[in-house]
C-alpha positions as CSV (number, residue, x, y, z in Angstrom):
1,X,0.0,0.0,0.0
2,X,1.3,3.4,-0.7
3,X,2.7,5.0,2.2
4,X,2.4,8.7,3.8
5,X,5.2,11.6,3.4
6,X,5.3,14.0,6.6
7,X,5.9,17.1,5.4
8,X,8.5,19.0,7.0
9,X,7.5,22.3,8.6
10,X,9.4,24.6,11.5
11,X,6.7,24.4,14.2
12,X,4.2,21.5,14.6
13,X,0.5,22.6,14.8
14,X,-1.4,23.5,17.4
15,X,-5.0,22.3,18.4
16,X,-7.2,20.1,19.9
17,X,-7.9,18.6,16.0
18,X,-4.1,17.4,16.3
19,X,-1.9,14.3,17.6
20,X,1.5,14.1,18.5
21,X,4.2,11.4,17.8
22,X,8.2,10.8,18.0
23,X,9.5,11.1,15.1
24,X,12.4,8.1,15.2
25,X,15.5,8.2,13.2
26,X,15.5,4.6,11.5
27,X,13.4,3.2,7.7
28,X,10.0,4.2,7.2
29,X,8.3,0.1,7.0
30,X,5.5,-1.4,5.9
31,X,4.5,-4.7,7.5
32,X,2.3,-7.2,6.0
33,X,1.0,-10.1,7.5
34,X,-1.3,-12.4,5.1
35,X,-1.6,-16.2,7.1
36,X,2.0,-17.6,7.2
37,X,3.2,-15.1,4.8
38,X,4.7,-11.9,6.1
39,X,6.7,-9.0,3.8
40,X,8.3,-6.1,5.1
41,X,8.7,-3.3,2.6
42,X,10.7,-0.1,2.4
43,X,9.5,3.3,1.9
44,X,10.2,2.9,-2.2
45,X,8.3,0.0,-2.2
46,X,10.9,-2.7,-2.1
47,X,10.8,-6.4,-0.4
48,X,13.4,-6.1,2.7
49,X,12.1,-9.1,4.2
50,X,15.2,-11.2,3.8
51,X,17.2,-8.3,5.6
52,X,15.2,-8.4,8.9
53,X,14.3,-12.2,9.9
54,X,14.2,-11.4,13.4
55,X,11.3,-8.6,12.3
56,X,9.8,-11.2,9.7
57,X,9.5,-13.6,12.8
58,X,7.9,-11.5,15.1
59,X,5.1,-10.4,12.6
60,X,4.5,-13.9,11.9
61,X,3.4,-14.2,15.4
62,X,0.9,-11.6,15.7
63,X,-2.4,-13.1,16.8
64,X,-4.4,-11.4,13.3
65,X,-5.1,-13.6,10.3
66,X,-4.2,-10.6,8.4
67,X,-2.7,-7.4,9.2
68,X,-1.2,-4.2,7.7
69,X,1.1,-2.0,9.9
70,X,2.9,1.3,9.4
71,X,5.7,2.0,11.3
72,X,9.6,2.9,11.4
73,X,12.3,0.4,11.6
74,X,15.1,1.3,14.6
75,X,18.0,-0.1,15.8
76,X,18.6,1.0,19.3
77,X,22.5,1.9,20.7
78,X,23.9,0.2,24.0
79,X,21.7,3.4,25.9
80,X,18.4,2.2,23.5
81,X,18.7,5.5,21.4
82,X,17.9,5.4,18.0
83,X,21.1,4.7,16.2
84,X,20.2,5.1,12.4
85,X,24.0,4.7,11.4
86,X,23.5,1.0,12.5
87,X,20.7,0.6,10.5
88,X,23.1,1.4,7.6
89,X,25.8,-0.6,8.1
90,X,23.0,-3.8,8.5
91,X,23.4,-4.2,12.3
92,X,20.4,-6.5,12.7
93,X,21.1,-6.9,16.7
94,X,18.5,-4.0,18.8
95,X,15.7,-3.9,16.2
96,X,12.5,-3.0,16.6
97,X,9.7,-2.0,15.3
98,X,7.8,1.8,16.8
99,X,4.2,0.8,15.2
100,X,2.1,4.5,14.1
101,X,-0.7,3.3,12.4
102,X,-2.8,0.2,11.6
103,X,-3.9,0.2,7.9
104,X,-5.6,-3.5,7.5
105,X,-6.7,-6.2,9.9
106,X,-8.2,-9.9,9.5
107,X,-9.0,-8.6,5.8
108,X,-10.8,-5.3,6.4
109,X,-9.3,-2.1,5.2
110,X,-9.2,0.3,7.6
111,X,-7.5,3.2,5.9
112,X,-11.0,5.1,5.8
113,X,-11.3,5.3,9.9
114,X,-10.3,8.2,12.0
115,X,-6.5,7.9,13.1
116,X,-7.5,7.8,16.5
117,X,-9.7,4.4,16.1
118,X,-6.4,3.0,13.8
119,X,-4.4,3.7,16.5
120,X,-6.4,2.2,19.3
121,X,-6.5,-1.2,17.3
122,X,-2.9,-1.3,16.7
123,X,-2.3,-0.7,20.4
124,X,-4.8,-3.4,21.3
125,X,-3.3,-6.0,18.8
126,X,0.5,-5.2,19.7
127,X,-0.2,-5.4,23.3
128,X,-1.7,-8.8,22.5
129,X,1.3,-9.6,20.6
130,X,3.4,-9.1,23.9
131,X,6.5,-8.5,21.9
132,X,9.3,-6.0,22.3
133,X,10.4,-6.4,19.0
134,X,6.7,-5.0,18.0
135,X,6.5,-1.9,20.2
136,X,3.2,1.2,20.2
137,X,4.4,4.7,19.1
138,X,2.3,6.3,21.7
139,X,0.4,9.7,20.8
140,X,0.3,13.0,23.1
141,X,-1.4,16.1,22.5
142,X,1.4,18.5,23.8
143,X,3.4,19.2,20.6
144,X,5.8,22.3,22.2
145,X,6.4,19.9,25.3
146,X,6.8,16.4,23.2
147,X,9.7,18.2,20.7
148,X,11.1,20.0,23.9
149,X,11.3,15.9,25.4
150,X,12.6,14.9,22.1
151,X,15.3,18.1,21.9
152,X,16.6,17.1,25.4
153,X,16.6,12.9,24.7
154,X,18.6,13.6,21.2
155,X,15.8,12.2,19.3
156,X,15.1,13.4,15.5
157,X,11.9,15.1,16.6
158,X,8.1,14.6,16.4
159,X,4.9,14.2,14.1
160,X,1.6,15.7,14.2
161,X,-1.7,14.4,12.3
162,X,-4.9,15.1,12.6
163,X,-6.9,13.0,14.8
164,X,-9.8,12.4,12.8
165,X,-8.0,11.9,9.3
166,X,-8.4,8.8,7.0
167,X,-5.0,7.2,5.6
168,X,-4.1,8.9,2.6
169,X,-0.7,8.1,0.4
170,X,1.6,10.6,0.1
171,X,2.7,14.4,1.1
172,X,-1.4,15.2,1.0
173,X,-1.8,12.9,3.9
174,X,-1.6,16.3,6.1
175,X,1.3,14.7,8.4
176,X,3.7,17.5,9.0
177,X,6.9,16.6,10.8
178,X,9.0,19.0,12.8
179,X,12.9,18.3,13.2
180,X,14.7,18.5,16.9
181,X,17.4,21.4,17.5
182,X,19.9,18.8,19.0
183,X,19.4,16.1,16.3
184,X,19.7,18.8,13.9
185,X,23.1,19.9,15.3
186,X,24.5,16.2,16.0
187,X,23.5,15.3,12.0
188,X,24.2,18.7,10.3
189,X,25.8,17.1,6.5
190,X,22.7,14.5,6.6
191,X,19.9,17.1,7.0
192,X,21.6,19.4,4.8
193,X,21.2,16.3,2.5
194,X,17.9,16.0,3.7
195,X,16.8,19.3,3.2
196,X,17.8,18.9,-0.6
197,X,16.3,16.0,-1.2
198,X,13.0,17.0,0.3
């Protein structure tokens, strides 16, 4: 399924029509779960199952006939920071999986539901899972004091969507994304690169 694109902005919005989440510094993944079959795919689209068994195996576990997650891959350092430069070099030891958003389950499609009931099922199927391979990105509705947390912890920053929003592909999807001052700092050349690319 095509995925969203956050799009990047210099202060998150304010309101009570808005949700907060961390933004993690890892690979934007789709996860698919179809009986015994499970693919994991990258943000372009492409089959990295055979990269991630240990990912593979913990989807195949999840107690859903059929399931569709959204979500960013992360490998965590010795301190359980994000450390995207692991993710690079293939370090498969410390991944996870920070689960946003819940797209299809037991064969319906629930990219036409408010965010907020997408969320509540993924949160009730991953805490059924019991797995910390297959964790909950948890939404607050504090975006100055969740990118202040995420400044302080070193973490890339956050993402806001609107509560009541349907799943839509792309850079209309109304996500907007809002980078941390320290994580800007500690990966200046990247985000420069970033910034370009965007």
């Amino acid at each position: 399924m095509p995925l969203t694109s956050p799009v990047l902005r210099p202060r998150p919005p304010a309101g009570l029509d808005w949700l907060h989440e961390v933004k993690f510094d890892g690979f934007r993944i789709q996860l698919h779960k179809a009986g015994g079959e499970v693919c994991l795919y990258s943000r372009k689209d492409k089959n990295i199952t055979d990269r991630f068994t240990s990912i593979r195996d913990a989807v195949l576990c999840l107690p859903a006939r059929s399931a569709v997650i959204d979500g960013e891959l992360v490998a965590g350092d010795t301190a359980g920071k994000p450390d995207f430069f692991a993710l690079m070099h293939r370090r498969t030891d410390g991944l996870c999986i920070w689960g946003f958003d819940l797209l299809g389950l037991n064969g319906c499609d629930l990219r036409t539901r408010p965010l907020t009931t997408r969320k509540d099922k993924l949160r009730d199927l991953l805490i059924a899972a019991d797995d910390h391979t297959l964790r909950f990105s948890e939404s607050f509705e504090d975006p100055e004091k969740l990118l202040a947390v995420a400044d302080q912890m070193g973490l890339e920053g956050i993402v806001s969507k609107k509560r009541m929003a349907p799943y839509a592909a792309g850079s209309r999807s109304g996500w907007i994304k809002v980078k941390a001052a320290t994580w800007r700092a500690a990966n200046h050349e990247r985000y420069k690169l970033f910034e370009r690319a965007s």
